[in-house]
Backbone as CSV, one residue per row, in Angstrom:
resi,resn,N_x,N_y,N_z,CA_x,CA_y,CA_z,C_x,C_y,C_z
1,UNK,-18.518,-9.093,6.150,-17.579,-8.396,5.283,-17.489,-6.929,5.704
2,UNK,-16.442,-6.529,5.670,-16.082,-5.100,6.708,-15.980,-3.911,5.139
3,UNK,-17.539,-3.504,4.609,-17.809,-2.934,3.602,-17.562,-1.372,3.832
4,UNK,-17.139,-0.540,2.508,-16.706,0.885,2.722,-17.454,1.295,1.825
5,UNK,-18.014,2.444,2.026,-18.692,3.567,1.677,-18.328,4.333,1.345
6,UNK,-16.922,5.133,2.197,-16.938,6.131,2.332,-14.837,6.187,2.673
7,UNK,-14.374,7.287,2.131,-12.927,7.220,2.586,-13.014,8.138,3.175
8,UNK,-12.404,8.653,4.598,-12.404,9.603,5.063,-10.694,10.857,4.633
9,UNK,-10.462,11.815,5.061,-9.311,12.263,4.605,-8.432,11.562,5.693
10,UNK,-7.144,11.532,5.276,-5.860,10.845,5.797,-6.221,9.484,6.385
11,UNK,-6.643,8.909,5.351,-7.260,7.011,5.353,-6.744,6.536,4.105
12,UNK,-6.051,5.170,3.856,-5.613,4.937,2.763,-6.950,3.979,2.019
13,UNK,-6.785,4.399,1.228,-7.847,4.292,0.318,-7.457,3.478,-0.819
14,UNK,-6.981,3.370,-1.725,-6.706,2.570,-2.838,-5.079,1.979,-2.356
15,UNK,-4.984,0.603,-3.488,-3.618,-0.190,-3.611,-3.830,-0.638,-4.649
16,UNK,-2.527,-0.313,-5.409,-2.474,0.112,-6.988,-0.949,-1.182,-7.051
17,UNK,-0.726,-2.132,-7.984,0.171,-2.814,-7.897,0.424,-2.011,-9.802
18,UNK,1.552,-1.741,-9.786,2.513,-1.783,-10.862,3.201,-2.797,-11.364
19,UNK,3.290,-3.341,-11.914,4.009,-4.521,-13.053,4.473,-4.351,-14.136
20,UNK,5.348,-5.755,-14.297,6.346,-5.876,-15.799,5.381,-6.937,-16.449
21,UNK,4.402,-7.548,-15.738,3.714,-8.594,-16.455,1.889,-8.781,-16.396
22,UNK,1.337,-8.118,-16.346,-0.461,-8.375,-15.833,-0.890,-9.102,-16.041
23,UNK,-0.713,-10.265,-16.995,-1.187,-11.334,-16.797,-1.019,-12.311,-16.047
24,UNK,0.404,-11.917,-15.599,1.020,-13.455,-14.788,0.467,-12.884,-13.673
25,UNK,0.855,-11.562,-13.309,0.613,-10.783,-12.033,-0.837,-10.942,-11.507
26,UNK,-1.486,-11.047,-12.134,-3.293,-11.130,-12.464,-3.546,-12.554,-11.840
27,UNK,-2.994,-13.608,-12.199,-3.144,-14.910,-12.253,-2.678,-15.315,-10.927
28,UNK,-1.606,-14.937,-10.690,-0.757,-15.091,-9.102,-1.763,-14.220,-8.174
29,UNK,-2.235,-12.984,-7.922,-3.075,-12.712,-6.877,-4.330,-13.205,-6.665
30,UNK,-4.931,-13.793,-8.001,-6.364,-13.714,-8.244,-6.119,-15.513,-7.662
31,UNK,-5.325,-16.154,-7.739,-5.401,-17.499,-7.064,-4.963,-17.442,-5.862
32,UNK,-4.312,-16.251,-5.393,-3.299,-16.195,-4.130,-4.668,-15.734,-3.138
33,UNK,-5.070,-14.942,-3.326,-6.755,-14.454,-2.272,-7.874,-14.659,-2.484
34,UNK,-7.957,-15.168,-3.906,-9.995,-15.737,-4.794,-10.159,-14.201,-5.105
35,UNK,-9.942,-13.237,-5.702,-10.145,-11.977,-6.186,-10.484,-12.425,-7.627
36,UNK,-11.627,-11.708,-8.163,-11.973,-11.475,-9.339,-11.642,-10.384,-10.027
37,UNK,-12.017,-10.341,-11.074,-11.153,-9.218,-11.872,-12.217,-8.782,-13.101
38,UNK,-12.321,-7.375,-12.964,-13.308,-6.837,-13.990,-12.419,-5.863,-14.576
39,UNK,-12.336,-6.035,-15.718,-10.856,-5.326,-16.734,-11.442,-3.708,-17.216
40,UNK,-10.964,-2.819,-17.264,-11.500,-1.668,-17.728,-10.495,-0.525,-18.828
41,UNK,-11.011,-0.796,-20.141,-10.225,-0.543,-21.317,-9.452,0.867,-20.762
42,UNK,-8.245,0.969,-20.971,-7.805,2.472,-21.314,-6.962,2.614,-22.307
43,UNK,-7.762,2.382,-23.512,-7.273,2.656,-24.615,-5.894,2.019,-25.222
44,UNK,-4.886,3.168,-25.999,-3.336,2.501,-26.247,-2.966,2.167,-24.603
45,UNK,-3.142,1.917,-23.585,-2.503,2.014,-22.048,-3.551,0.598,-22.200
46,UNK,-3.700,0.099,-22.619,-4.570,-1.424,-22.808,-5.820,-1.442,-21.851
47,UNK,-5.276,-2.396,-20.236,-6.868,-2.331,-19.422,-6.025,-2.110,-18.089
48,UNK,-6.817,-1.791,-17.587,-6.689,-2.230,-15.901,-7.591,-2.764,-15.452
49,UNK,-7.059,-3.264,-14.805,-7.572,-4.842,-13.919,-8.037,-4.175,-12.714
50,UNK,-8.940,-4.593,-12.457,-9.886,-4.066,-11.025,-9.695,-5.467,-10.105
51,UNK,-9.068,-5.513,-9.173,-9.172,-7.327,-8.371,-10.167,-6.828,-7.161
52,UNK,-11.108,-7.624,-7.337,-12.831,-7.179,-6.381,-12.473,-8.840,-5.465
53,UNK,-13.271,-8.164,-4.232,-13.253,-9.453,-3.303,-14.756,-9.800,-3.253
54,UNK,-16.113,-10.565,-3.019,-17.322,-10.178,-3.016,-18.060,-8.796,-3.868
55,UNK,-17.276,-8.909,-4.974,-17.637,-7.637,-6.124,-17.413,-6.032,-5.202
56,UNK,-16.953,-6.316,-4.107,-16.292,-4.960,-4.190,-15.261,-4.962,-4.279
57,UNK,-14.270,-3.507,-4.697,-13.191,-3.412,-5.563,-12.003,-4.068,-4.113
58,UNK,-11.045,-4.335,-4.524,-9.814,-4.566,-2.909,-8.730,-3.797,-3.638
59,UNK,-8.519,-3.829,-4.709,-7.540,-3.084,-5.510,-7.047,-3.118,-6.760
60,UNK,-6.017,-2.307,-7.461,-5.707,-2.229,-8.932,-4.572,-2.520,-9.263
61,UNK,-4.519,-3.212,-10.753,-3.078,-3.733,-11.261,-3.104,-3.287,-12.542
62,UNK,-2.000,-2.788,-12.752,-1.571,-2.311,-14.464,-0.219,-2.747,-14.514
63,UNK,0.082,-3.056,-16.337,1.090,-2.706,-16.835,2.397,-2.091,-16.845
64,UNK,3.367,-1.908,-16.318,3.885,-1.032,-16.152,4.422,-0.382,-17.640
65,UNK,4.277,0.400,-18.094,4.923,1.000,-19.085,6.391,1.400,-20.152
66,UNK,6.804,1.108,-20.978,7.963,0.733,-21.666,8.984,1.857,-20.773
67,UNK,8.119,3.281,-21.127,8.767,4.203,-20.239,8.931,3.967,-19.170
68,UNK,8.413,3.929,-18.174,8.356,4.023,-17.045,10.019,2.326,-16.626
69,UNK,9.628,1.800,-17.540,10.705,0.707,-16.970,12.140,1.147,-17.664
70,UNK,11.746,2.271,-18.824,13.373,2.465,-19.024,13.807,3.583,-17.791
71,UNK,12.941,3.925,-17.319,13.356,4.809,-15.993,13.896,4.034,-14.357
72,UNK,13.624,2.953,-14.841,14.338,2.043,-13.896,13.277,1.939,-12.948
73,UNK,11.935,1.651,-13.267,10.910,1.765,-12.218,10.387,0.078,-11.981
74,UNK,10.426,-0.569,-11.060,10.141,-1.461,-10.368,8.673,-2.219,-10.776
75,UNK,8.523,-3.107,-10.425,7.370,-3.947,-10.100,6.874,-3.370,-8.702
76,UNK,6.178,-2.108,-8.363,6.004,-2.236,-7.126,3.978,-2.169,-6.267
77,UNK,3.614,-1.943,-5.339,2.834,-1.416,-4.343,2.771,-0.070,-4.442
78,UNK,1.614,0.696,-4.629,1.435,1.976,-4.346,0.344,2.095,-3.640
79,UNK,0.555,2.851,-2.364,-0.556,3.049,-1.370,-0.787,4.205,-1.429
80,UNK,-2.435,4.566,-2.068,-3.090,6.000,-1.798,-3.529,6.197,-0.627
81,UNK,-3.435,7.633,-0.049,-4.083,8.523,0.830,-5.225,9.446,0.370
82,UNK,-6.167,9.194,1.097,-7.507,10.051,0.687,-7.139,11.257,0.983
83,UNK,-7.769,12.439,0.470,-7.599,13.732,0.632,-8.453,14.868,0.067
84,UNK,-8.966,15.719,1.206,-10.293,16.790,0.484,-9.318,17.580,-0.657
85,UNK,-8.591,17.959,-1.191,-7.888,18.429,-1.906,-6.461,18.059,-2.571
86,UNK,-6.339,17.295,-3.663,-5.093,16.869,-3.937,-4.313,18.015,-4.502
87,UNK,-4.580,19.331,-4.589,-3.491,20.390,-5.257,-3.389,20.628,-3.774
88,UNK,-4.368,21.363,-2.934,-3.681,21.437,-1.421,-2.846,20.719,-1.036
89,UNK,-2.640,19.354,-1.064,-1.746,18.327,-0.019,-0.559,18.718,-0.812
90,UNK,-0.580,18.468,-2.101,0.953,18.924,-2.968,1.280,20.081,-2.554
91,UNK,0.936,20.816,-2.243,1.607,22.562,-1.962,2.001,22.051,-0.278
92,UNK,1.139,21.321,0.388,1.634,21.581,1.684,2.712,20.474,1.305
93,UNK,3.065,19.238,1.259,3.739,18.502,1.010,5.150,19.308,0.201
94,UNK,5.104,19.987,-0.456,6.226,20.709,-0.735,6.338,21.517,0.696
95,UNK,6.712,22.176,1.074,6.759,23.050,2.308,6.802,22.215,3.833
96,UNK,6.836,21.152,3.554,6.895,20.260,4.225,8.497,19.665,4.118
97,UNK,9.598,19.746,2.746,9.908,18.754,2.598,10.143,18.014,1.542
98,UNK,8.761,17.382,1.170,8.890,16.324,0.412,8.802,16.694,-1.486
99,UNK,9.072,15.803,-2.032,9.239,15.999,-3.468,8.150,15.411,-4.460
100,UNK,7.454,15.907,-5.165,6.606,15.662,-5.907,6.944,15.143,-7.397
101,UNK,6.367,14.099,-7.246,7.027,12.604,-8.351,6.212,12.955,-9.445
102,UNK,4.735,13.310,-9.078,3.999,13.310,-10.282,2.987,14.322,-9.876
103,UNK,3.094,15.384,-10.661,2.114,16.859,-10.549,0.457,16.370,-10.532
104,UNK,-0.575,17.128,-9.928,-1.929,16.280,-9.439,-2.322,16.350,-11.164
105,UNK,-2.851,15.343,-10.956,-3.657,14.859,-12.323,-4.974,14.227,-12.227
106,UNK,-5.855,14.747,-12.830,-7.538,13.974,-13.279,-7.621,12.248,-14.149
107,UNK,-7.973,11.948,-13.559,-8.045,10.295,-14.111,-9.683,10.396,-14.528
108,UNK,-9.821,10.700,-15.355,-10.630,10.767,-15.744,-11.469,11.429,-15.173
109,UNK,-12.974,10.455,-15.038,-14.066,11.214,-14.163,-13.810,10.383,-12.601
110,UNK,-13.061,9.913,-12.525,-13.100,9.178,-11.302,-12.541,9.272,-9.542
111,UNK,-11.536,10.792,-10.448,-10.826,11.355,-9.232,-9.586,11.925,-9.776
112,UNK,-9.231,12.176,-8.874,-7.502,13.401,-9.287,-6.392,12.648,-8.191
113,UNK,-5.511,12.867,-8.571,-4.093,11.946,-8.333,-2.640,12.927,-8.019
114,UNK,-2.175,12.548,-7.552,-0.578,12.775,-6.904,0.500,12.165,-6.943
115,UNK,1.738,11.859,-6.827,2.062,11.175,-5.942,3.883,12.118,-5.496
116,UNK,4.126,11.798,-4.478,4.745,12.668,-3.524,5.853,11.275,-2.871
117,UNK,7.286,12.047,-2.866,7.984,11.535,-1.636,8.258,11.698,-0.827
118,UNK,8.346,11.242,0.156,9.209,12.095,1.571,10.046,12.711,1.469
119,UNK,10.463,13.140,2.547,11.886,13.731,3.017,12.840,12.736,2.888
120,UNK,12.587,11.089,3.374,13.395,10.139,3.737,13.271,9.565,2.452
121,UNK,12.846,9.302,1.723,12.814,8.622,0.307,11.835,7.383,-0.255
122,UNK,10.054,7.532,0.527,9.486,6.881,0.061,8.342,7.718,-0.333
123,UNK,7.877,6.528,-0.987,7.025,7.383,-2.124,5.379,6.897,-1.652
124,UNK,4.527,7.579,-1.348,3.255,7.785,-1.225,2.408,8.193,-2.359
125,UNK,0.936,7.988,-2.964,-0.011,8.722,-3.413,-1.192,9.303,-3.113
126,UNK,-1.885,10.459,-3.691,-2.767,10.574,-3.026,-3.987,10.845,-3.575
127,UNK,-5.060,10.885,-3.309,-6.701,10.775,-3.966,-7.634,11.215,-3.492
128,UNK,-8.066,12.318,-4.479,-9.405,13.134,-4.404,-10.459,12.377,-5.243
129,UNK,-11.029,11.871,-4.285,-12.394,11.100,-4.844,-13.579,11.494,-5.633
130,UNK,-13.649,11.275,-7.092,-15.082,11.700,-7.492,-15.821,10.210,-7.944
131,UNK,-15.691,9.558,-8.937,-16.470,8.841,-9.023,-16.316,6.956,-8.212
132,UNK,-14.989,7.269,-8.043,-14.638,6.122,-7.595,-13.913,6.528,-6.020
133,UNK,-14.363,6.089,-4.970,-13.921,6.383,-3.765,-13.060,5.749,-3.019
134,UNK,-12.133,4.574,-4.033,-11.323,3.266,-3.575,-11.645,2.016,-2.767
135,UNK,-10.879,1.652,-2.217,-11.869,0.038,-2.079,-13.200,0.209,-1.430
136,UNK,-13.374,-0.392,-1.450,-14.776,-1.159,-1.241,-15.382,-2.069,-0.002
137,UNK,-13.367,-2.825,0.272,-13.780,-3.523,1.206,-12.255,-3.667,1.678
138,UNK,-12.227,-3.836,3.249,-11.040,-3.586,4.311,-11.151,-4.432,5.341
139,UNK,-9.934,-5.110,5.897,-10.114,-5.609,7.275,-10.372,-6.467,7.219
140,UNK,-10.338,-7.335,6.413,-10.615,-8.979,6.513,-9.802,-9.727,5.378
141,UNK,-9.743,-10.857,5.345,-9.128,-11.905,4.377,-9.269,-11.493,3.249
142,UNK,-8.354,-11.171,2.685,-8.233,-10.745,0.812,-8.699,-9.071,0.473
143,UNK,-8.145,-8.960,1.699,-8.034,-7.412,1.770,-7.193,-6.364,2.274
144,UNK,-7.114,-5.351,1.976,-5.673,-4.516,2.782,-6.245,-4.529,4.335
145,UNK,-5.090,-4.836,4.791,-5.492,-4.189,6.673,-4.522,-3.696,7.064
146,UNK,-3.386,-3.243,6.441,-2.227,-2.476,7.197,-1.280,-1.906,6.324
147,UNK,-0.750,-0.764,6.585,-0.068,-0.148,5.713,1.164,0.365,6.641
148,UNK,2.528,-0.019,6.429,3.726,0.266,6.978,4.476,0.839,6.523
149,UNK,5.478,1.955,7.163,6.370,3.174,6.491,7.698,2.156,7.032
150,UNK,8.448,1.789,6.349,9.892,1.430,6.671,10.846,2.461,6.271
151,UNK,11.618,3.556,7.396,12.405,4.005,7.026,13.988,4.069,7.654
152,UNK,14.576,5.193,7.596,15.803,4.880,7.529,15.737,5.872,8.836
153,UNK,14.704,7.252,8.602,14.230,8.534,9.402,13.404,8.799,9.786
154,UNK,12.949,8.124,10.709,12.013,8.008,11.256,11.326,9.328,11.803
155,UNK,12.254,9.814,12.505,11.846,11.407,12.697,11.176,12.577,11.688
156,UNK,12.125,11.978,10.717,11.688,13.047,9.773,11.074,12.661,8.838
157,UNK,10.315,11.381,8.826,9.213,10.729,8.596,7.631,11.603,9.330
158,UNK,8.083,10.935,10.544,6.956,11.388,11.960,6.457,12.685,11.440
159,UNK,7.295,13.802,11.375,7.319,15.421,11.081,6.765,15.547,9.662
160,UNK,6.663,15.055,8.640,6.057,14.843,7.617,4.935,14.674,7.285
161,UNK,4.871,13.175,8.020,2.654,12.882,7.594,2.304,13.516,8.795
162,UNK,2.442,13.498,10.079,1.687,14.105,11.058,1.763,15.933,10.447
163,UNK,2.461,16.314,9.693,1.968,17.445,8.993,1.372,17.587,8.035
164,UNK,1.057,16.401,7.224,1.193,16.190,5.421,-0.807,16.089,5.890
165,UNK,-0.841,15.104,6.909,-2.629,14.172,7.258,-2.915,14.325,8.526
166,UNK,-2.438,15.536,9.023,-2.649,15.709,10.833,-2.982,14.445,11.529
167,UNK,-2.083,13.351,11.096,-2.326,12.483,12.382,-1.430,12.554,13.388
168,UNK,-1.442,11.682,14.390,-0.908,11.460,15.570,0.241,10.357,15.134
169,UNK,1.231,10.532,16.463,2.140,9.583,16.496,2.256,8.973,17.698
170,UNK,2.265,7.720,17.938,2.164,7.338,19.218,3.352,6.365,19.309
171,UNK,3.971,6.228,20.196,5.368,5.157,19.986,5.124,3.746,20.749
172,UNK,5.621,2.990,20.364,5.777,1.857,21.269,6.987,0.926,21.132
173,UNK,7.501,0.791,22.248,8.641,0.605,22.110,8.872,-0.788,22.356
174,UNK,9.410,-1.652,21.822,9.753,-2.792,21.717,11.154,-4.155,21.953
175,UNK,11.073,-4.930,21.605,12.664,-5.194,22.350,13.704,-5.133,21.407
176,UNK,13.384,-4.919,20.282,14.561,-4.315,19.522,14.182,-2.879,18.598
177,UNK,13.374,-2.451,18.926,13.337,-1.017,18.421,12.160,-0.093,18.963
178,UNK,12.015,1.004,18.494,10.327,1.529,18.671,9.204,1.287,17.268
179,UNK,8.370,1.332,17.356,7.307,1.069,16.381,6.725,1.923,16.867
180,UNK,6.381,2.790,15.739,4.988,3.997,16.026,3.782,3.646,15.072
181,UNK,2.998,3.666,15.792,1.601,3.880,15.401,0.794,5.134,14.495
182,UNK,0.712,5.466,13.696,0.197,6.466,13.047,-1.383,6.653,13.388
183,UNK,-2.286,7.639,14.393,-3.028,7.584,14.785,-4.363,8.766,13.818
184,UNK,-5.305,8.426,13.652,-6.323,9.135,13.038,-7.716,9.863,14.071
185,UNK,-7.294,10.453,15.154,-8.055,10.654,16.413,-8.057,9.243,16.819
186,UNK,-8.994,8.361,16.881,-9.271,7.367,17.368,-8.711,6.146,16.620
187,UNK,-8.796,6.040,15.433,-8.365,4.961,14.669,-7.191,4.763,14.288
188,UNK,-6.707,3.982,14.080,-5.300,3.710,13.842,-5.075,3.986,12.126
189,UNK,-4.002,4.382,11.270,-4.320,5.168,10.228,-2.980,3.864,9.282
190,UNK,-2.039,3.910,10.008,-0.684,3.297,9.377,0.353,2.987,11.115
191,UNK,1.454,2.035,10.008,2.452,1.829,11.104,3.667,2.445,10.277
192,UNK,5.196,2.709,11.346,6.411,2.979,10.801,7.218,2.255,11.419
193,UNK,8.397,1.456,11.117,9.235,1.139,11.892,10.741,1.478,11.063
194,UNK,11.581,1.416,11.787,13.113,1.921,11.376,13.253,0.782,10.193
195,UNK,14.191,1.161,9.090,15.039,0.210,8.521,15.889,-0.767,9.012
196,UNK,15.434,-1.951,8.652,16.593,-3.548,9.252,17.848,-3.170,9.147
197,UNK,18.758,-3.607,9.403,20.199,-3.701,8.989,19.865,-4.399,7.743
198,UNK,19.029,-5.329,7.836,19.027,-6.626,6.778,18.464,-6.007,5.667
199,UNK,18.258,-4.816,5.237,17.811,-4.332,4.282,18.728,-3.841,3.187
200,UNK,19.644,-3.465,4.243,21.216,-2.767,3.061,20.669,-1.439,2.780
201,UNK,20.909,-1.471,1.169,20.479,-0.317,0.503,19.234,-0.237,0.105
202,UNK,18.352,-1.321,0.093,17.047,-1.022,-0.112,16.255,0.810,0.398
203,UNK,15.315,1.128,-0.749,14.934,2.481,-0.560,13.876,2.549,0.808
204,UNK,13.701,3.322,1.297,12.277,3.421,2.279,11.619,3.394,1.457
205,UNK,10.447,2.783,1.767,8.505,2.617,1.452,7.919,2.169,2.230
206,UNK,6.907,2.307,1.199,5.388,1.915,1.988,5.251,-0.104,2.114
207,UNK,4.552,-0.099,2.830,4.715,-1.992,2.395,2.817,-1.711,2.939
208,UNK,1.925,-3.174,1.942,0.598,-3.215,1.954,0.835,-4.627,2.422
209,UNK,-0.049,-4.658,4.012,-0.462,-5.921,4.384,-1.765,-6.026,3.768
210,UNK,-2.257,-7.686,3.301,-3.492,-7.699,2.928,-3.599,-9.165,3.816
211,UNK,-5.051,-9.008,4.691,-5.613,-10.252,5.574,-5.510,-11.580,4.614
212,UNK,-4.884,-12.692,5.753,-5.304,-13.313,4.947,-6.013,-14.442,6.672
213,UNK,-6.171,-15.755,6.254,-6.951,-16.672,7.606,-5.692,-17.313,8.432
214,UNK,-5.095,-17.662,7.379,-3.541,-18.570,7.719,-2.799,-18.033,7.226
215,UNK,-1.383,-17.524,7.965,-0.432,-16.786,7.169,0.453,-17.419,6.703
216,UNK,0.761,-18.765,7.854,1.663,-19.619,7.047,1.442,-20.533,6.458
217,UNK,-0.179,-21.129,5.798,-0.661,-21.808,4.549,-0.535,-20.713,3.740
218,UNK,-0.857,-19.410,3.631,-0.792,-18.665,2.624,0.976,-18.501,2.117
219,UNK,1.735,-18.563,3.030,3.076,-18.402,2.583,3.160,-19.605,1.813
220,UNK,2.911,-20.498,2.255,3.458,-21.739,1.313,2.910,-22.044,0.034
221,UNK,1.407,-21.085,-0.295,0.243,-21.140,-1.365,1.748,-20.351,-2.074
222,UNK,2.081,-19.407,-2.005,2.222,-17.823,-2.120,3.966,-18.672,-3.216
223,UNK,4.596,-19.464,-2.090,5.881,-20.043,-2.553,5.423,-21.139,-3.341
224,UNK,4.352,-21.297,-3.497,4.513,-22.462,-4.753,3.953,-21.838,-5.894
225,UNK,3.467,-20.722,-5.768,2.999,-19.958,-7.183,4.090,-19.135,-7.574
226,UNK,5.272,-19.166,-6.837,6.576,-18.541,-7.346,7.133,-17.214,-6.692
227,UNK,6.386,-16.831,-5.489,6.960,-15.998,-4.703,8.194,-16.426,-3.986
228,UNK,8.425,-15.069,-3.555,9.950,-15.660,-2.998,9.746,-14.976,-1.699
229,UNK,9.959,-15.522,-0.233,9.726,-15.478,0.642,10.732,-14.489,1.140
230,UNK,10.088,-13.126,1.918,11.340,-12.070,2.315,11.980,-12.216,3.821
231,UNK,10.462,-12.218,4.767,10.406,-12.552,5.743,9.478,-13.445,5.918
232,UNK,10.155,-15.024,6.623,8.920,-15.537,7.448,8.003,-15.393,8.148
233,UNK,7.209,-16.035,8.304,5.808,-16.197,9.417,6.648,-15.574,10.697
234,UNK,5.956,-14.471,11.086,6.120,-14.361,12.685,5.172,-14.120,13.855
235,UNK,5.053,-14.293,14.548,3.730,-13.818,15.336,4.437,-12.914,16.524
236,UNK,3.124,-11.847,16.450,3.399,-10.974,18.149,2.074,-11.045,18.614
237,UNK,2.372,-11.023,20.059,1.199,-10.502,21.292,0.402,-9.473,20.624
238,UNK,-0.933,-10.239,20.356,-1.854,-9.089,20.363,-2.172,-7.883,18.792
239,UNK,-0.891,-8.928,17.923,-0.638,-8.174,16.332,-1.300,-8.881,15.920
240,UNK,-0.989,-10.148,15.991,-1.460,-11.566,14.839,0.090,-12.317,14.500
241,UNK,-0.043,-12.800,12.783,0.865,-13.121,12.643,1.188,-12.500,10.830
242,UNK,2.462,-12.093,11.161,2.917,-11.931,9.476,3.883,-12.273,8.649
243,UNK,3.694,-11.998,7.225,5.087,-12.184,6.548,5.369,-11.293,5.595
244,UNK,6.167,-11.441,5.256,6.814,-10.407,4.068,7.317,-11.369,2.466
245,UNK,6.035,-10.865,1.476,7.000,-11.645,0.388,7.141,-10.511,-0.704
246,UNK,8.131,-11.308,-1.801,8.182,-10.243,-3.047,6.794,-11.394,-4.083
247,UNK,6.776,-11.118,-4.941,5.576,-11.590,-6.196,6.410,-12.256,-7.196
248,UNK,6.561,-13.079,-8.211,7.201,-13.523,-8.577,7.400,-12.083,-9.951
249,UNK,6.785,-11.253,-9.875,7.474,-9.859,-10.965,8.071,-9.216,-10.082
250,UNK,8.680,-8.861,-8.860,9.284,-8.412,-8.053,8.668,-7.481,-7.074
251,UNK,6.858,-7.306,-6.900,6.747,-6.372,-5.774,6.472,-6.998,-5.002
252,UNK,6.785,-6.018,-3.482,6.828,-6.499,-2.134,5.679,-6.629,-1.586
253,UNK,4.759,-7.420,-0.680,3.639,-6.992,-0.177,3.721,-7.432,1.051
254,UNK,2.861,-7.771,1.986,2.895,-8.477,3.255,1.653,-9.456,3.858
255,UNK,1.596,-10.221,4.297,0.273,-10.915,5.086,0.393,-10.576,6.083
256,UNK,-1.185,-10.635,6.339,-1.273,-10.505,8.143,-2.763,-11.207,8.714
257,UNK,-2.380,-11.709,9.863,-3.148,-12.635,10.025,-3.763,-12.232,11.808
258,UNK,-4.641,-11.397,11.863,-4.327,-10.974,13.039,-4.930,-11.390,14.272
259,UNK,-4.284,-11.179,15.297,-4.308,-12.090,16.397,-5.821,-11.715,17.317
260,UNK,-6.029,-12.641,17.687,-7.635,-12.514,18.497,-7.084,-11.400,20.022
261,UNK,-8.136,-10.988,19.734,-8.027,-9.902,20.867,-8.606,-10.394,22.510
């Protein structure tokens, strides 16, 4: 089990699912990967659901809020970024650009919070760690292993986090587009690729791959618990293999199944 200790800065660290339903939502992941779930009261805001893989945490699901849905806010994925300072990243992130969705805030004793959009129009969060340092566990089956920027601007994407998390950008170019690599000195941090045609008007975001063994038994687990399939199973040289589904409350996530080296 590929266990975490420790988040380093500009490493994504937590995956936070938003919902119109937590119980159903609860029930569909927790059979979709074998995740357990240790509930943690927050008061009138009811619980949040902790989904642990081998009792360490893999990630969080809440409620989405009466407000928050008369604001027209989605069933979606939110991918945190670790960070030695979450009022720093907001000041540079303004000056950068990007627009700040939600001013830094203390969650209790557990850490302080952000969340920020691009220039291009997706939305990121970010996390100063105190008592809780985000998952637990990475890189294997029933866990996040990849985090992808789909945008429209890629450029002015690139110019953003490589300023926002001093990483690197490395390109690779492909037979129908480039794919960049988001680099962390040595480690690989995130991916970006351009917007499909097949997307339309869909907004830029973030999309969360989570491992799974089989991507296309898991698609078919995934479509009989009521997902709706975005993109099929595909495989590349040397990636693995993935897919793209929505949840049957409408957020997007991805599998990935990755290929032996």
């Amino acid at each position: 089990m590929a266990q975490v200790t420790t988040n380093a800065p500009g490493v994504f660290c937590w995956f936070e699912l938003g919902t119109t339903d937590q119980a159903a939502a609860r029930t569909f992941y927790t059979t979709l990967f074998g995740w357990s779930v240790r509930e943690m009261p927050m008061g009138e805001s009811g619980t949040y659901s902790m989904l642990e893989k081998g009792e360490k945490d893999a990630a969080g699901l809440y409620q989405i809020s009466p407000e928050m849905r008369a604001q027209g806010i989605p069933s979606h994925w939110m991918n945190y970024v670790a960070v030695e300072s979450v009022d720093h990243a907001v000041a540079k992130a303004r000056t950068l650009g990007g627009k700040v969705m939600m001013e830094p805030m203390d969650v209790m004793d557990v850490g302080r919070m952000a969340v920020v959009q691009d220039p291009t129009g997706a939305t990121i969060a970010l996390w100063q760690a105190k008592k809780h340092i985000g998952v637990g566990v990475t890189n294997e089956a029933g866990a996040a292993t990849w985090t992808e920027l789909v945008t429209g601007d890629t450029k002015a994407a690139e110019a953003f986090y490589t300023g926002l998390f001093g990483w690197q950008a490395k390109l690779q170019p492909m037979e129908t587009m480039v794919y960049t690599v988001f680099r962390r000195g040595e480690t690989q941090a995130a991916g970006m690729m351009p917007k499909p045609k097949e997307m339309g008007e869909a907004p830029p975001s973030w999309l969360t791959y989570f491992g799974v063994e089989d991507c296309e038994k898991t698609v078919q687990r995934a479509s009989g618990l009521g997902a709706r399939v975005l993109a099929p199973t595909m495989t590349l040289p040397r990636v693995g293999s993935f897919a793209v589904l929505m949840d049957p409350q409408g957020a997007v996530f991805g599998l990935l199944q990755p290929g032996r080296s």
